[in-house]
C-alpha positions as CSV (number, residue, x, y, z in Angstrom):
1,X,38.3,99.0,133.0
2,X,40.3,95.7,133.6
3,X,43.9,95.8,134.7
4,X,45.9,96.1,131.5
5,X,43.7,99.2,130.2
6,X,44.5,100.2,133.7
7,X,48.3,99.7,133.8
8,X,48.2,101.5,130.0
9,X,46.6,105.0,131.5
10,X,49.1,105.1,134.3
11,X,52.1,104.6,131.9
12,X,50.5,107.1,129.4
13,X,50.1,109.7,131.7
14,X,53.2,109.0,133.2
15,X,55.2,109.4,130.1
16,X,53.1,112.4,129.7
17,X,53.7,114.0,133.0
18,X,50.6,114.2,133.8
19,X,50.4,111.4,136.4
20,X,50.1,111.9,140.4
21,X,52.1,110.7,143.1
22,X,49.5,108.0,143.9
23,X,49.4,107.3,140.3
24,X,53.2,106.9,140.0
25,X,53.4,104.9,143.0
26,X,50.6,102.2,141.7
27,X,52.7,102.3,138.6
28,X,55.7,100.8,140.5
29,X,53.3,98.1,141.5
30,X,52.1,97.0,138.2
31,X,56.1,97.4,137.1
32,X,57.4,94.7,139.9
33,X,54.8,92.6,139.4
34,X,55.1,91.2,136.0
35,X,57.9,91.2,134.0
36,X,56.1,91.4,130.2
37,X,54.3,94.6,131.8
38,X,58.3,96.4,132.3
39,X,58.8,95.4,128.8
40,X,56.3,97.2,127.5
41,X,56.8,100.3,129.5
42,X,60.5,100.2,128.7
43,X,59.6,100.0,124.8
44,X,57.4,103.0,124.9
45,X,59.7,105.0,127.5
46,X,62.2,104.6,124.8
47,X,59.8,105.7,121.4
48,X,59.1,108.4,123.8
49,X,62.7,109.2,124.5
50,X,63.3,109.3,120.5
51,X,60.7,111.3,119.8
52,X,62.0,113.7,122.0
53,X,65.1,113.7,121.0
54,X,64.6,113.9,117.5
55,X,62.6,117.5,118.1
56,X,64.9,118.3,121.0
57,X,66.3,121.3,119.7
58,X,62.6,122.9,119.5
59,X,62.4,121.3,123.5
60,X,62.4,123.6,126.3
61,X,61.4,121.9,129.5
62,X,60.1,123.4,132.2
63,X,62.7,124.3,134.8
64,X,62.0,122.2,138.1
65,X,61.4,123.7,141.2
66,X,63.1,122.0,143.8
67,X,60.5,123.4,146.7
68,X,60.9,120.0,148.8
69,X,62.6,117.0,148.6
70,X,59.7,115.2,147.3
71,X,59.1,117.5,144.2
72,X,62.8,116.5,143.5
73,X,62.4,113.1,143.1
74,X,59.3,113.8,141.2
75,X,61.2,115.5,138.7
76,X,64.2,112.7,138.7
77,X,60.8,109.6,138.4
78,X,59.8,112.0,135.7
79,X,62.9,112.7,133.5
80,X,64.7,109.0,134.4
81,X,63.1,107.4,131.6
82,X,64.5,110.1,128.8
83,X,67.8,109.7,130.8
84,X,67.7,106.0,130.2
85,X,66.8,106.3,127.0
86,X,69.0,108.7,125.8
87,X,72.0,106.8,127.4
88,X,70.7,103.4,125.7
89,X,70.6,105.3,122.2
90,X,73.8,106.6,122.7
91,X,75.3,103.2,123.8
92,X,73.8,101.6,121.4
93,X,75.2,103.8,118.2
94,X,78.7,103.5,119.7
95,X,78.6,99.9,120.0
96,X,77.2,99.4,116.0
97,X,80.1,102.0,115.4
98,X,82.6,99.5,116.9
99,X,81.5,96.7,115.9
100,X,81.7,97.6,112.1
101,X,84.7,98.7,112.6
102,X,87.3,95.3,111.6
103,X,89.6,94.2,113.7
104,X,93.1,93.2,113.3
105,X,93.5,89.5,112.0
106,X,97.2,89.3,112.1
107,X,100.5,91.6,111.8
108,X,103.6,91.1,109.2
109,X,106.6,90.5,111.4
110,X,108.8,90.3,108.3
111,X,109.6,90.0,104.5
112,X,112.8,88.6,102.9
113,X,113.4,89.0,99.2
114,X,109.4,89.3,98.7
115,X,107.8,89.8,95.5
116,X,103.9,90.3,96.0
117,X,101.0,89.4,93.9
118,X,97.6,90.9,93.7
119,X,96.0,90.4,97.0
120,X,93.7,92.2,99.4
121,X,96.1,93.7,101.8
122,X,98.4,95.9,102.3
123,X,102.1,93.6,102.5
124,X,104.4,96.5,104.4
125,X,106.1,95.0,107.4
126,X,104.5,96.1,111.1
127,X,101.3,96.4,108.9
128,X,98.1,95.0,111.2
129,X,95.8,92.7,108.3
130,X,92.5,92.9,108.7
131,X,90.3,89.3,106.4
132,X,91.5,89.3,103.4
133,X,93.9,87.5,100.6
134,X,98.0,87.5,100.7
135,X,99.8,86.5,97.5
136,X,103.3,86.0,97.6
137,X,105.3,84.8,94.2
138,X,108.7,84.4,95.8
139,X,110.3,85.2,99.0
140,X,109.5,84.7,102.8
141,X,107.2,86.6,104.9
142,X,106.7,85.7,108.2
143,X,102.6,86.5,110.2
144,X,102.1,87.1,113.5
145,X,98.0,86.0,114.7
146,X,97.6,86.6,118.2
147,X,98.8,83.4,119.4
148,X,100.4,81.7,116.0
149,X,103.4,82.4,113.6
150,X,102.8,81.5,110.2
151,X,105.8,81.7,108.1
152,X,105.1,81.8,104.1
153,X,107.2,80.6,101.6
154,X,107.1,81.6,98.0
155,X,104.7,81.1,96.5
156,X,102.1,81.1,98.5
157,X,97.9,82.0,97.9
158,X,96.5,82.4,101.6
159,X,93.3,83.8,103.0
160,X,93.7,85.6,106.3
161,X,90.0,84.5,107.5
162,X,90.0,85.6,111.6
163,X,92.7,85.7,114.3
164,X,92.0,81.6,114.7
165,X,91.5,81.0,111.1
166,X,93.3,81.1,107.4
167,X,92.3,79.3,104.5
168,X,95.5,77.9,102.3
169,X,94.6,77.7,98.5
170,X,98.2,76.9,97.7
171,X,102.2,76.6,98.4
172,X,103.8,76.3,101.8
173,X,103.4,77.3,105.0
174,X,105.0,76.5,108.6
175,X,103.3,77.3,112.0
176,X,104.5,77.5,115.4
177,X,101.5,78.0,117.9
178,X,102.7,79.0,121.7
179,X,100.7,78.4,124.8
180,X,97.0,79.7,124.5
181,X,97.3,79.3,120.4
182,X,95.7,75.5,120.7
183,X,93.0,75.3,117.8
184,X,94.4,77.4,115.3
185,X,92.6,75.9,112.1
186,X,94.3,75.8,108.7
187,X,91.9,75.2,105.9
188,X,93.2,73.7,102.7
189,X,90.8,72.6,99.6
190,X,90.2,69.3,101.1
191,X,90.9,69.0,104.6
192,X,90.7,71.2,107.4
193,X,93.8,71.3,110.1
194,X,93.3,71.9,113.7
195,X,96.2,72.5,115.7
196,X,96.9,71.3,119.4
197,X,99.8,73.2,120.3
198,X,102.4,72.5,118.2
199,X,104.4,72.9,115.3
200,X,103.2,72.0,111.7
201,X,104.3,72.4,108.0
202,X,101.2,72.5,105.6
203,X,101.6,72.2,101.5
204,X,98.8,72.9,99.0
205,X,99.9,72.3,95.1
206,X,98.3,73.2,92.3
207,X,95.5,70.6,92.1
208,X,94.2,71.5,95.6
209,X,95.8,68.4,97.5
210,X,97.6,68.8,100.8
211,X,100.5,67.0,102.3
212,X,100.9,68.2,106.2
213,X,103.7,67.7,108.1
214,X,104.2,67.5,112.4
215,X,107.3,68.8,113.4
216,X,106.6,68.6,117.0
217,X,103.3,67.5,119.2
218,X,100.2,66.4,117.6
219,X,97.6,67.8,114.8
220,X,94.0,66.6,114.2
221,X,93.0,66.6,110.8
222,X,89.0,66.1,109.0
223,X,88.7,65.3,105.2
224,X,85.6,67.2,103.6
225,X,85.0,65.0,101.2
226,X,84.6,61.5,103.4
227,X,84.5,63.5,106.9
228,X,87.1,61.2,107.7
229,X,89.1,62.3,110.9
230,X,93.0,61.5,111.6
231,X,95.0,62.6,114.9
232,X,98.9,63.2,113.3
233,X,101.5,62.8,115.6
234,X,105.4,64.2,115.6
235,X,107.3,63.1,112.4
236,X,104.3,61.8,111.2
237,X,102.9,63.3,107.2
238,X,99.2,63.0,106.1
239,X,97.8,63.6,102.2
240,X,94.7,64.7,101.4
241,X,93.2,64.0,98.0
242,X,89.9,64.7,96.5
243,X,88.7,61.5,97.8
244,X,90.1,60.6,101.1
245,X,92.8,61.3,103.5
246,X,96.2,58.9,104.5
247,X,98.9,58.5,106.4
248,X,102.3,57.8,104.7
249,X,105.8,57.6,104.6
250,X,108.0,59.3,102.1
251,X,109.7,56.8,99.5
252,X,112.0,58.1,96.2
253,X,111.1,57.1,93.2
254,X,113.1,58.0,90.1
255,X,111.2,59.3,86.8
256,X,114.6,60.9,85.3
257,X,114.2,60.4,81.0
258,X,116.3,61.2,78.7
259,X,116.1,64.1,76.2
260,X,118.9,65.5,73.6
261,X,119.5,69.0,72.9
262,X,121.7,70.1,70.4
263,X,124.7,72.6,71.1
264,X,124.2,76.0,70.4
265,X,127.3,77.9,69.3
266,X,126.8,81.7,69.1
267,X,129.8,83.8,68.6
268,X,132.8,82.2,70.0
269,X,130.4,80.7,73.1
270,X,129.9,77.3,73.3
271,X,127.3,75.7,75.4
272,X,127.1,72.5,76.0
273,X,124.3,71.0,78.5
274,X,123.8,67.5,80.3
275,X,121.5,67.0,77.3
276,X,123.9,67.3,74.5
277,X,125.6,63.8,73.1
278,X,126.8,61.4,75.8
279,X,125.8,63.6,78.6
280,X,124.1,62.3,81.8
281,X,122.4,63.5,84.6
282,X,120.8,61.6,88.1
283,X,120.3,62.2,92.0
284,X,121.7,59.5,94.9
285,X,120.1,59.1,98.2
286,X,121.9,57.8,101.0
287,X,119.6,55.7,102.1
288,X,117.6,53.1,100.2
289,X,113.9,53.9,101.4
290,X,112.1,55.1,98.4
291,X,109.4,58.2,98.4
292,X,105.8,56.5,97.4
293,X,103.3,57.2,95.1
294,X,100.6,59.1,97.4
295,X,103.2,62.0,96.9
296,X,106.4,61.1,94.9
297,X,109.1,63.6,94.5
298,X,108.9,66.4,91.6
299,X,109.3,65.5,87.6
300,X,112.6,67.0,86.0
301,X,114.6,67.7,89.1
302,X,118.0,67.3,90.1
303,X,117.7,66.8,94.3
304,X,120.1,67.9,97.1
305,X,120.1,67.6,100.5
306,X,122.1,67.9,103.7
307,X,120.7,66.7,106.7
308,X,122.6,66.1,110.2
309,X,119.0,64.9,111.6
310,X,117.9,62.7,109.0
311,X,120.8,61.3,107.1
312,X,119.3,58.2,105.3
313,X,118.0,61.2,103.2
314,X,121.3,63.4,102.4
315,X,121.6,63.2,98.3
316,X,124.1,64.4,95.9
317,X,123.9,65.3,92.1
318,X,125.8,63.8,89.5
319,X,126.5,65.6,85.8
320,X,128.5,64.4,82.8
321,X,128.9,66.3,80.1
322,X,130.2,65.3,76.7
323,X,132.5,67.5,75.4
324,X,134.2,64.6,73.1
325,X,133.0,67.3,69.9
326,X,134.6,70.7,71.5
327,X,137.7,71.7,70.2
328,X,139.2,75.0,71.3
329,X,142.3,76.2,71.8
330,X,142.1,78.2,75.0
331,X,139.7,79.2,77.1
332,X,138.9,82.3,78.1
333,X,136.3,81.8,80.6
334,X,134.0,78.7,82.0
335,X,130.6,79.1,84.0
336,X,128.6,76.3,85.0
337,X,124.9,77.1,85.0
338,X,122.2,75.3,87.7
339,X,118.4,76.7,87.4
340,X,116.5,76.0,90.8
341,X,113.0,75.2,90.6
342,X,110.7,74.5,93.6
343,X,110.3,71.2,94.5
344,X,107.4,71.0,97.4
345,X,109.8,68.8,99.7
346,X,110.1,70.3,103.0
347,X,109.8,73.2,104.0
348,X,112.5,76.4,103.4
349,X,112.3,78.0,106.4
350,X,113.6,75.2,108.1
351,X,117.0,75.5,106.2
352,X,119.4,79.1,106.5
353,X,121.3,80.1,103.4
354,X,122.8,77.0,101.7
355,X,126.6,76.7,100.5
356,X,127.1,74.0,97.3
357,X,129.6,72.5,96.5
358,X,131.0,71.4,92.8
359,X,133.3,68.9,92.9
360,X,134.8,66.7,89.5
361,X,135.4,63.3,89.6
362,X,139.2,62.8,88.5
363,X,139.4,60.9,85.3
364,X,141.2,58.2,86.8
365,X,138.1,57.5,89.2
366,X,135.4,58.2,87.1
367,X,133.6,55.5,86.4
368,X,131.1,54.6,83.7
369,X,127.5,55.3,85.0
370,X,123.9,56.4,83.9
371,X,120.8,57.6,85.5
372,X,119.6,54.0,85.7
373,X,122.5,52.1,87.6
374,X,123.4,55.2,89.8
375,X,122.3,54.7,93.4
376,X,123.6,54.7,97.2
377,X,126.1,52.1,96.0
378,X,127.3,52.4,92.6
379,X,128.2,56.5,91.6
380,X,131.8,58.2,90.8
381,X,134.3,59.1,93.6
382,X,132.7,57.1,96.0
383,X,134.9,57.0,99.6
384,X,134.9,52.9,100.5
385,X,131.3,51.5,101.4
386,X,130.3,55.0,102.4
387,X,128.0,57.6,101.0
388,X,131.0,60.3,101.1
389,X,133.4,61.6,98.2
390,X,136.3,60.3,98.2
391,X,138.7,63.5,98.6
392,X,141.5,61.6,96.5
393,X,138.6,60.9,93.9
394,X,137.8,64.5,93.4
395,X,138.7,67.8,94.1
396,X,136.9,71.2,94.6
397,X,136.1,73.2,91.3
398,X,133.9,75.8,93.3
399,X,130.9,76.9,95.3
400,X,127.5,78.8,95.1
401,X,125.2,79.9,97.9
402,X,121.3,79.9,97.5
403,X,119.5,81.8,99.7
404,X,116.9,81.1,102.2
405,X,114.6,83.2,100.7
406,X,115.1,82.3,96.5
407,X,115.7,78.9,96.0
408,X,114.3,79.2,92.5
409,X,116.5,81.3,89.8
410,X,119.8,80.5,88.0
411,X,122.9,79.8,89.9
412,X,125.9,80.5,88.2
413,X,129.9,79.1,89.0
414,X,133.0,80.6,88.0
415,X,136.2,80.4,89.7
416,X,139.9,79.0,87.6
417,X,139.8,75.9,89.3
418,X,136.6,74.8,86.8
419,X,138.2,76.2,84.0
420,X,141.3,74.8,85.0
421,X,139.4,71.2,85.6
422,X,137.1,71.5,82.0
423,X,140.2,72.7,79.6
424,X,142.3,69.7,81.0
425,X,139.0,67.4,80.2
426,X,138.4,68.7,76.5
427,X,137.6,65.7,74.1
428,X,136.1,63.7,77.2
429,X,133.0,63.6,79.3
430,X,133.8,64.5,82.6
431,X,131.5,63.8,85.6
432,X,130.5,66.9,88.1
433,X,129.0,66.4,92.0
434,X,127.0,68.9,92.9
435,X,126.7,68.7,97.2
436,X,125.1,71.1,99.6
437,X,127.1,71.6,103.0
438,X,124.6,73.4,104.9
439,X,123.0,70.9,107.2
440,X,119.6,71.4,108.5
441,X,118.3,69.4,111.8
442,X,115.2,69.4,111.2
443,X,113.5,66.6,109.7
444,X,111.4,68.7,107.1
445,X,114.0,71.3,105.7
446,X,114.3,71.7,102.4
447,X,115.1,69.4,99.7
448,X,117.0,71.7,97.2
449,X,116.0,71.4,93.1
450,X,118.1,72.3,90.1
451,X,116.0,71.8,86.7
452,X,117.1,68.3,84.9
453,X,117.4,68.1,80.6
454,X,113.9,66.8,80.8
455,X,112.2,69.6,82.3
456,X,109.9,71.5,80.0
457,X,110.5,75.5,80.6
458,X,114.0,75.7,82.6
459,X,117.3,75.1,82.0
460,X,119.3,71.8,82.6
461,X,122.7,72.1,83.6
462,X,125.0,73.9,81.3
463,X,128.6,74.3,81.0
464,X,129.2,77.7,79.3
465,X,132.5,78.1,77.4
466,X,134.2,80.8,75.9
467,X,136.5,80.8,73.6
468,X,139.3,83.1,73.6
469,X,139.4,85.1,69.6
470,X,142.5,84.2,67.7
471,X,144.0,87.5,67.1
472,X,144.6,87.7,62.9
473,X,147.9,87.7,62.0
């Protein structure tokens, strides 16, 4: 009998019980000596501690009789392997329990105004996320990972992957990662974003490219596509394409066109939009940089901005209406009608509730302008060489507030001094300035959009008049 059918009968018998004291001690020898020989008798000490407990109801074992201390530890040599055993298979359920059990990913802070599309998870605030798939059409909702705040804006497709991961599919996003938070990754369709401590502003449109923005500190940023890596520091934007990633620097770009729209008279209404005759429509920036063409501004928007940060990028709206054809009496009531769309510029968490202003250009000061010659230099009321109205040029027909939270729906203006202002300028084609006064330091905030006459679906600006009946006599 060589050594290893040896070793096998003293492990047999003592799993059996049946071995003696010399045997158990020779055991122990063969056990400290080699280290595949424990692994073996740990494998079968634990089949035999299964089988035993799978029949342990029918199991009685024999009391011990603890005659001498040496019969004692006898007993404990005897019954430590099923001890062990039985311990490791209990350990060992609980830990599969845990471990397929999911943990938290992140925890809704907050929700403003929020209007939720079909996702995977539940969208109540205080309510931990596990992986899974937020949609949100409209509104801000704000996520708390363990060591990131993610704010969403409206609509937003994001994939809550782990506690150090989400996947954006589209819309915008702002994070703020605190101390311990360095790494956070934010995956987009063509690049992947790895934070270094810092705050960021990620974009995703439609087609899957990505425009990200550093607010403060640095980002590092890898391209799928070319594997092409870029370190983005503060102030600093990146766009990822299909095909590779850039640096950039916004420029404007105008794409206004023109496109007429009949009036439509229904009842005693008239409306009468920027479309209609010798109506006009255009944006001015204040600066004379231009966005480029790696990521130009939005088609069919009207864009307005207050900035006390960045002020080369402050920009007004202009409006003329032609209401050379509208012949009325009196006026019972007058609305002015903006449609906000989404625009993609900045970021709307960045920017509180927002105060507008309407002013008209006094028909003295008016001055005779289109979309093509208006710019920093050349549009009605202007104060001097400056980018300001001219508060003897035009005065103050009303104000709207759109909220941090709905930037996109209809805006509507009423208040005496527009009706006032349009019944004075019936049979002419007075110009309106739309302004925002709510400034926004940071560098990113929102650029604000109202729907142009050229966009396809929404509204263009609309004067709504109505007429007061003539009573019969």
């Amino acid at each position: 009998m060589n050594h290893r059918e040896f070793y096998r009968r003293l492990r047999d018998a003592y799993l059996d019980g049946t071995a003696s004291q010399a045997d158990v001690d020779e055991l122990r020898q063969y056990l400290k000596s080699s280290d595949e020989l424990l692994d073996d008798y740990i494998e079968h000490a634990n089949q035999d501690a299964a089988l035993l407990w799978d029949g342990l109801p029918e199991y009685e074992p024999p009391l011990p009789q603890p005659s001498s201390a040496s019969n004692r530890m006898d007993v404990f040599w005897r019954y430590a392997p099923l001890v062990a055993a039985t311990l490791l298979f209990a350990v060992s359920v609980g830990w599969e329990w845990i471990r397929s059990t999911p943990k938290p990913v992140a925890t809704i802070l907050s929700s403003t105004n929020c209007h939720w599309g079909t996702g995977t998870l539940p969208t109540s605030v205080g309510q931990e996320l596990q992986s899974g798939r937020l949609r949100l059409i409209s509104g801000i909702a704000e996520l708390q990972f363990p060591k990131v705040t993610v704010s969403m804006e409206g609509p937003v497709d994001i994939e809550l992957i782990s506690a150090e991961r989400c996947r954006l599919h589209s819309g915008s996003i702002v994070g703020s990662v605190s101390e311990g938070g360095e790494g956070f990754v934010v995956e987009t369709p063509r690049a992947e974003i790895v934070d270094g401590g810092t705050k960021f502003g990620v974009f995703v449109d439609n087609l899957g490219d990505a425009r990200l923005d550093v607010l403060e500190g640095k980002v590092d940023v890898r391209h799928f596509g070319s594997g092409r890596q870029l370190t983005v520091n503060r102030s600093n934007q990146a766009f990822a394409s299909e095909e590779t990633i850039e640096t950039f620097d916004p420029k404007l770009k105008a794409r206004l066109q023109k496109q007429q729209e009949a009036r439509n008279s229904i009842d005693n209404v008239i409306h009468v939009s920027s479309a209609s005759g010798n109506g006009e429509e255009g944006d001015v920036t204040s600066g004379d940089r231009e966005e480029g063409d790696e990521f130009p501004r939005p088609d069919h928007a009207l864009l307005v901005k207050h900035s006390s940060d960045s002020d080369e990028w402050n920009r007004k709206a202009f409006v003329r209406f032609d209401l050379t054809g509208v012949d009325a009496s009196e006026l019972s009531r007058v609305d002015l009608r903006l449609e906000g769309i989404p625009t993609g510029m900045g970021y709307t968490s960045l920017v509180p509730d927002s105060t507008f202003h309407v002013f008209g250009v006094k028909p003295e000061f008016d001055i005779d302008w289109n979309s093509r010659t208006l710019d920093q230099t050349n549009f009605p009321g202007r104060l001097g060489d400056t980018f300001e109205l001219d508060p003897a040029k035009v005065q103050l027909l009303g104000e709207f507030v759109v909220p941090q939270s709905q930037p996109v729906g209809q805006f509507v203006v009423t208040d005496p001094r527009l009706q006032q202002f349009i019944e004075d300028e019936l049979g002419s084609s007075p110009t309106l300035v739309v302004t925002r006064v709510t400034s926004a330091a940071a560098s990113q905030s929102y650029v604000h959009g109202f729907a142009s006459r050229t966009h396809p679906t929404a509204t263009p600006p609309t004067l709504r008049l109505q007429i007061k009946q003539q009573s019969a006599e």
